[in-house]
N, C-alpha and C positions, 0 to 999 in steps of 0.2 A: 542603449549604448551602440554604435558603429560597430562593424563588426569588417575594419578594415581592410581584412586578408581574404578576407569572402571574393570570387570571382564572379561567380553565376548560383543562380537559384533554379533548380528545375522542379517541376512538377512531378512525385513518385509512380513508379509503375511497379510493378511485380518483376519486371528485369533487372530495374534498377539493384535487386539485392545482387546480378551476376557482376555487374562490375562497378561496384564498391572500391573503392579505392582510400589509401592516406588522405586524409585533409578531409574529408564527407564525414556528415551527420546527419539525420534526420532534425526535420522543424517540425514542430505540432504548433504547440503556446507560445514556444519560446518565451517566458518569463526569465527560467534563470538562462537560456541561450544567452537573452539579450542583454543579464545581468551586470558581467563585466567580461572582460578582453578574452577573446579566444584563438591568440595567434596562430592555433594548429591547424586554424579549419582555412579551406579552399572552396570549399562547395555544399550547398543547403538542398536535402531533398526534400518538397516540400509534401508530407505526408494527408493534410488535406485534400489535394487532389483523387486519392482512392474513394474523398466520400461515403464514408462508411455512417448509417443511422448509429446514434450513439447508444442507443439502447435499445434489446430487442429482449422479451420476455418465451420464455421455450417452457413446456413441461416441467424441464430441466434443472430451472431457474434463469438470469437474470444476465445476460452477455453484456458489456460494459465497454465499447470501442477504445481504441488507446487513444481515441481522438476525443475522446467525449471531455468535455468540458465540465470541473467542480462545479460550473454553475447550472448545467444540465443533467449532470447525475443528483442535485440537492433538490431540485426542480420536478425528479419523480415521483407521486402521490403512492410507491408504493401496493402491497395489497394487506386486504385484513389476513388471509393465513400464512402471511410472511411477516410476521412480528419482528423479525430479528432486521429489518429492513429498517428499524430504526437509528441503527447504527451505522447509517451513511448521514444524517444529517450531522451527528456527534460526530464522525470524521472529518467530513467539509469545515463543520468549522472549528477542529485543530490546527484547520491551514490558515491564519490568522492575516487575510491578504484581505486587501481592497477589494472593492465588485468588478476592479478592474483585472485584478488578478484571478478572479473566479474565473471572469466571463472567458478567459485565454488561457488561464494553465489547464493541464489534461490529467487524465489519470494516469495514461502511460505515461507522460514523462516523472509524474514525481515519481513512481514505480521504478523508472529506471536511471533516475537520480540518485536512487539509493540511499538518502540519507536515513539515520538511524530515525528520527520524527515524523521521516514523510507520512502522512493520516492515510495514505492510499495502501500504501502497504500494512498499517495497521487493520485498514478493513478486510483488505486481502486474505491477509493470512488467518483474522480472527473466523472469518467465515470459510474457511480451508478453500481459498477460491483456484481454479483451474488457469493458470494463463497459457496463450496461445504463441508460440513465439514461429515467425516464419522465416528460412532460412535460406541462401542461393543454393540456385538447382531447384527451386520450385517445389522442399519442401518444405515439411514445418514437423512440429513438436509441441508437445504439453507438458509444464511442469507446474509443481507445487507452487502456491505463492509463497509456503515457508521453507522453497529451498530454492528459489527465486537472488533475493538479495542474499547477497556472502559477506558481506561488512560495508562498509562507509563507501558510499561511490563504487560498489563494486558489485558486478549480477553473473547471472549464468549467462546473459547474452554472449556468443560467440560474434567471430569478427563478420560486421554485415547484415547478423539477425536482427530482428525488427520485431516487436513486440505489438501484436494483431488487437488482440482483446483479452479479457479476463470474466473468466464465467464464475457467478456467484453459484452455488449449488443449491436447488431447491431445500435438500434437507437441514441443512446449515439457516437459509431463512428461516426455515418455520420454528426455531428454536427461540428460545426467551435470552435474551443479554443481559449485559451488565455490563458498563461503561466509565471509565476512572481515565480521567487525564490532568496534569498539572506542569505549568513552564515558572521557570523564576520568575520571568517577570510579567505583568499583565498583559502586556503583546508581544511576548517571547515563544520560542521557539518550544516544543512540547520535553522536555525533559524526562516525565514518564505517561503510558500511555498502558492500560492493563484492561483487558475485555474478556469478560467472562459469555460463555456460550453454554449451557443446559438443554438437551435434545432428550426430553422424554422418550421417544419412539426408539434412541442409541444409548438408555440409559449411560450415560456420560456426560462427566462437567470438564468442560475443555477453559483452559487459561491462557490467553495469548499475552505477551509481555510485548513492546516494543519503546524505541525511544530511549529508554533507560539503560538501553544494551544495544553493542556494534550490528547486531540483526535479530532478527526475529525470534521467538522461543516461546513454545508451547507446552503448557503442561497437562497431561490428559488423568482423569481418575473416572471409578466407577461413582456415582452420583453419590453422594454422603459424607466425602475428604472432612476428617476433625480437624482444626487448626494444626494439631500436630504433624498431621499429615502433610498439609498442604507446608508447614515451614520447612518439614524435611525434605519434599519434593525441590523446594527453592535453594539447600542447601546440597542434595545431589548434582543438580544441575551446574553448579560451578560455575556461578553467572561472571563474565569479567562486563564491570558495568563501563559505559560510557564517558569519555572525560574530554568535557569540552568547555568555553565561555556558557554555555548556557546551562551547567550542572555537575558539581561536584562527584565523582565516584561514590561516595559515600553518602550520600543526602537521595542520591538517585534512587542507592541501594533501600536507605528508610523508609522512600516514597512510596516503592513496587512493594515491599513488603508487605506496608499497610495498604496499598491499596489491594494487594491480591485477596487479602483476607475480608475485606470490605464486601468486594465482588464473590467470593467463595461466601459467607454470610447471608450475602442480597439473593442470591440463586438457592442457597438451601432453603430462607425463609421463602422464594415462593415457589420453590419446590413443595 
């Protein structure tokens, strides 16, 4: 789509966050930029320009550019003592889009699109991933990926910040998963989305929920949770589920339930 209120498109600099103005946004993929009308905007920075390698491997774990492309993050072979690195192909494709939309949407933007499905944020935060947000004035900041998104279209980005990269944490790969998603309809939208993570080395079994609910939610136990435990955890939490064309509040609720237990199951059997 025309994006007919657009003036000028410039190439990103690191100033460019000092004078941000009304009517700018950042372009990466532009999938949903170019999706439909956006009479707010005036001007496109285009974040490209910084060039950043989309993926660079540290001790640390696994740096993820906000430029990098679903088709270049799905594209990484990974290593053998990062098992849990399996759970980026199972992300890529909960985003249910053509190779056209692989090859151009990014991970920052679905990150900071926010929506309650986006698969980036589900890998995110199942993997307690680190994002990098930079801010004018030349600095920047680290936060939680699960206190990253605040509800539907809505982030911790401040006005102007820009969203650098997201670091996966080494110890977070080397853990065993478990991976549960389901949408109504066969090329729908993810409706619930629940990833179980098991870190022998943190004796801990961590539960990330997404999709089913306005943002992100994690449930952490010492490794062994009975079902009992695990329904009561779902029921402190106080979840208000999601309510949209693509899942009922209540269907959503039956889905995450059964699958949490599915994944709390699949983790203690190969515990």
């Amino acid at each position: 789509m025309d994006l007919v209120t657009v003036e000028e498109v410039v190439p990103a600099e690191r100033a460019a966050l000092d004078g941000w103005r009304d009517g700018d946004a950042w372009l990466a993929g532009g999938t949903w930029l170019f999706s439909e009308p956006q009479p707010q905007l005036r001007r496109l920075v285009d974040l490209t320009a910084f060039d950043w390698p989309a993926l660079t491997v540290h001790d640390d774990g696994l740096e993820v550019a906000a430029t990098c492309t679903l088709a270049q993050l799905a594209r990484w072979p990974g290593r053998e003592d990062w098992p849990a690195a399996g759970l980026i192909g199972d992300c890529c494709r909960a985003l249910l889009g053509s190779f056209k939309v692989w090859n151009a949407a990014t991970v920052g933007g679905n990150l900071c699109l926010a929506l309650p499905a986006g698969p980036m944020t589900s890998l995110a935060v199942a993997l307690d991933g680190r994002l990098t947000l930079w801010a004018p004035g030349g600095e920047s900041r680290v936060v939680r990926a699960l206190d990253f998104v605040l509800g539907p279209s809505r982030t911790a980005l401040g006005p102007g910040e820009l969203l650098r990269s997201v670091l996966l944490p080494a110890p977070a790969l080397r853990a065993v998963t478990a991976f549960r998603q389901l949408s109504l309809s066969p090329l729908g939208r993810s409706a619930a989305v629940v990833i179980g993570r098991r870190s022998p080395s943190e004796s801990e079994l961590v539960i990330t929920l997404t999709a089913s609910v306005p943002r992100p939610v994690q449930l952490r136990f010492p490794v062994g949770p009975s079902p009992e435990e695990l329904g009561e955890a779902l029921d402190a939490a106080q979840l208000g589920y999601h309510d949209d064309v693509h899942g009922d509040p209540a269907w959503r609720e039956h889905v995450t339930r059964m699958f949490a237990e599915e994944v709390r199951a699949q983790l203690q059997e190969d515990g």
